[in-house]
C-alpha positions as CSV (number, residue, x, y, z in Angstrom):
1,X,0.0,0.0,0.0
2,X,1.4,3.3,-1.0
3,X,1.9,6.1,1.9
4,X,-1.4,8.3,2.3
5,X,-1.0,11.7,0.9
6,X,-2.3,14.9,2.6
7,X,-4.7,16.8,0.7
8,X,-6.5,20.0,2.2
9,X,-9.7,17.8,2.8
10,X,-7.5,15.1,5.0
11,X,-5.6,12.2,4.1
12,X,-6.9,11.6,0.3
13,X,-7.0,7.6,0.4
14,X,-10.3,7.8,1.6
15,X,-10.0,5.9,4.7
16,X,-9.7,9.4,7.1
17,X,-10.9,11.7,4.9
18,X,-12.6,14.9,6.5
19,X,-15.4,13.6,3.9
20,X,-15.6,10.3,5.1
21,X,-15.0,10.4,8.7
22,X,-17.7,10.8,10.8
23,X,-18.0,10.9,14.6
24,X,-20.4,8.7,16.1
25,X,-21.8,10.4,19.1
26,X,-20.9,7.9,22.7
27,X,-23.7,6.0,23.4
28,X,-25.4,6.3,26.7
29,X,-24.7,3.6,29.1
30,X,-27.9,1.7,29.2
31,X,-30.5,2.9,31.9
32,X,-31.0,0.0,34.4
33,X,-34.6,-1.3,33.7
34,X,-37.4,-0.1,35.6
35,X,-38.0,-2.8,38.4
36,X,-41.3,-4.6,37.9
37,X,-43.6,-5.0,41.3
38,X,-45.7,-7.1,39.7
39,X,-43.3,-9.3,37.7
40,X,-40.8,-9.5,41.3
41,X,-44.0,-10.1,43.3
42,X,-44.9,-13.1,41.0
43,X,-41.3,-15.0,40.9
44,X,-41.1,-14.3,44.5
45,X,-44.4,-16.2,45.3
46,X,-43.6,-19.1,42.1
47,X,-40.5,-19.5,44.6
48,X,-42.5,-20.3,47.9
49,X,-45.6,-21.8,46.6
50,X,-46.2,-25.7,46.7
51,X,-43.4,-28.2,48.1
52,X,-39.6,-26.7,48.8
53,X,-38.6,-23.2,48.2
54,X,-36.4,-21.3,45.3
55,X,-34.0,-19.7,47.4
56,X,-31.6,-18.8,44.5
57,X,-34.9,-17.1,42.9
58,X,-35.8,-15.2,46.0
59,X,-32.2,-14.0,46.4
60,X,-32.0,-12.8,42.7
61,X,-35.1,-10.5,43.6
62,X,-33.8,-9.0,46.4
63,X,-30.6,-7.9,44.7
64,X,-32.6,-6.2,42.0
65,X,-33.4,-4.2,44.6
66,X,-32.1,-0.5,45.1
67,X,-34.9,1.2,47.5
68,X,-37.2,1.1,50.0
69,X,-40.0,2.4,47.5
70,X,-38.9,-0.7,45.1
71,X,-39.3,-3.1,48.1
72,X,-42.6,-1.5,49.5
73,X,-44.0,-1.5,46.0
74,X,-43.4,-5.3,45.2
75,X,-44.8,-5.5,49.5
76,X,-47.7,-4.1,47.9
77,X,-47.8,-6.0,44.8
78,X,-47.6,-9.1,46.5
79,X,-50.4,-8.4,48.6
80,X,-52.5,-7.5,45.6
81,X,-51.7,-10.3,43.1
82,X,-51.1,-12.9,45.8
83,X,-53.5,-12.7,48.9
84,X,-54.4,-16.2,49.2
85,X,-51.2,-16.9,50.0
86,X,-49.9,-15.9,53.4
87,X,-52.9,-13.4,53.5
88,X,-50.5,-11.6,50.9
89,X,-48.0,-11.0,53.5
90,X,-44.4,-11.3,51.7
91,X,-42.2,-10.5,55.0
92,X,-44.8,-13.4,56.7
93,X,-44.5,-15.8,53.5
94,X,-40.6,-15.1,53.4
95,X,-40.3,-16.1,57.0
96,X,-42.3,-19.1,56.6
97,X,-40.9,-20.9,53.6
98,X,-36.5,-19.7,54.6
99,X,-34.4,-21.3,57.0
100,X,-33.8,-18.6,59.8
101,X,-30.3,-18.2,58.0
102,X,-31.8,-17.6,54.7
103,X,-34.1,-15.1,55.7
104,X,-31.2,-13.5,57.9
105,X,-29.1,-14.0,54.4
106,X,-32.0,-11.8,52.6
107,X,-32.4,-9.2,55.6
108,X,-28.6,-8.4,55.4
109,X,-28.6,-8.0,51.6
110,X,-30.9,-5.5,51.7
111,X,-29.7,-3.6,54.6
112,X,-26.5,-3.2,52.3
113,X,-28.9,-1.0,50.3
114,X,-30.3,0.7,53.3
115,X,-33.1,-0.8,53.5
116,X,-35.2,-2.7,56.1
117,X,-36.7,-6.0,54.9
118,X,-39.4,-5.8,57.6
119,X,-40.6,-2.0,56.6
């Protein structure tokens, strides 16, 4: 390939051409989805319901969780969507279906965030 020659437009081979080049904007570093009460409410009762419990599922929840409105909304949609079961108390359901370790386990990861699993 021969050297690249300068021309008052850029370097005329074409490859970095003032023409040619273009400067493609930085994209934004994707927004963390929105959580979804209703959708973490769900998976959370799927993991409790019938015989033996989905720990790994419950703790996967939890760590989508940033804030005590995110945990008091999926609280509430919990109670909505899923009455029947444990009168649609999640704290109560929680308690019921972990080990005393695993709910201490779940209390402790979200006091890293600041906030109280028993609010």
């Amino acid at each position: 390939s021969s050297p690249a020659k300068f021309s008052s437009s850029g370097y005329d081979n074409g490859r970095y051409s003032r023409d040619r080049y273009q400067v493609t904007p930085q994209k934004e570093p994707a927004k963390k989805a929105s959580l979804n009460a209703d959708k973490s409410a769900t998976i959370l009762y799927k993991a409790m319901k019938g015989l033996g419990t989905d720990e790994a599922a419950i703790y996967s929840v939890l760590e989508g969780i940033n804030t005590r409105s995110e945990w008091l909304d999926i609280k509430a949609a919990f109670k909505q969507n899923h009455s029947n079961f444990h009168k649609g108390d999640l704290v109560k359901a929680m308690e019921d279906d972990l080990t005393k370790s695993e709910f201490e386990k779940c209390s402790k990861m979200m006091a890293k965030k600041g906030v109280s699993i028993r609010v």
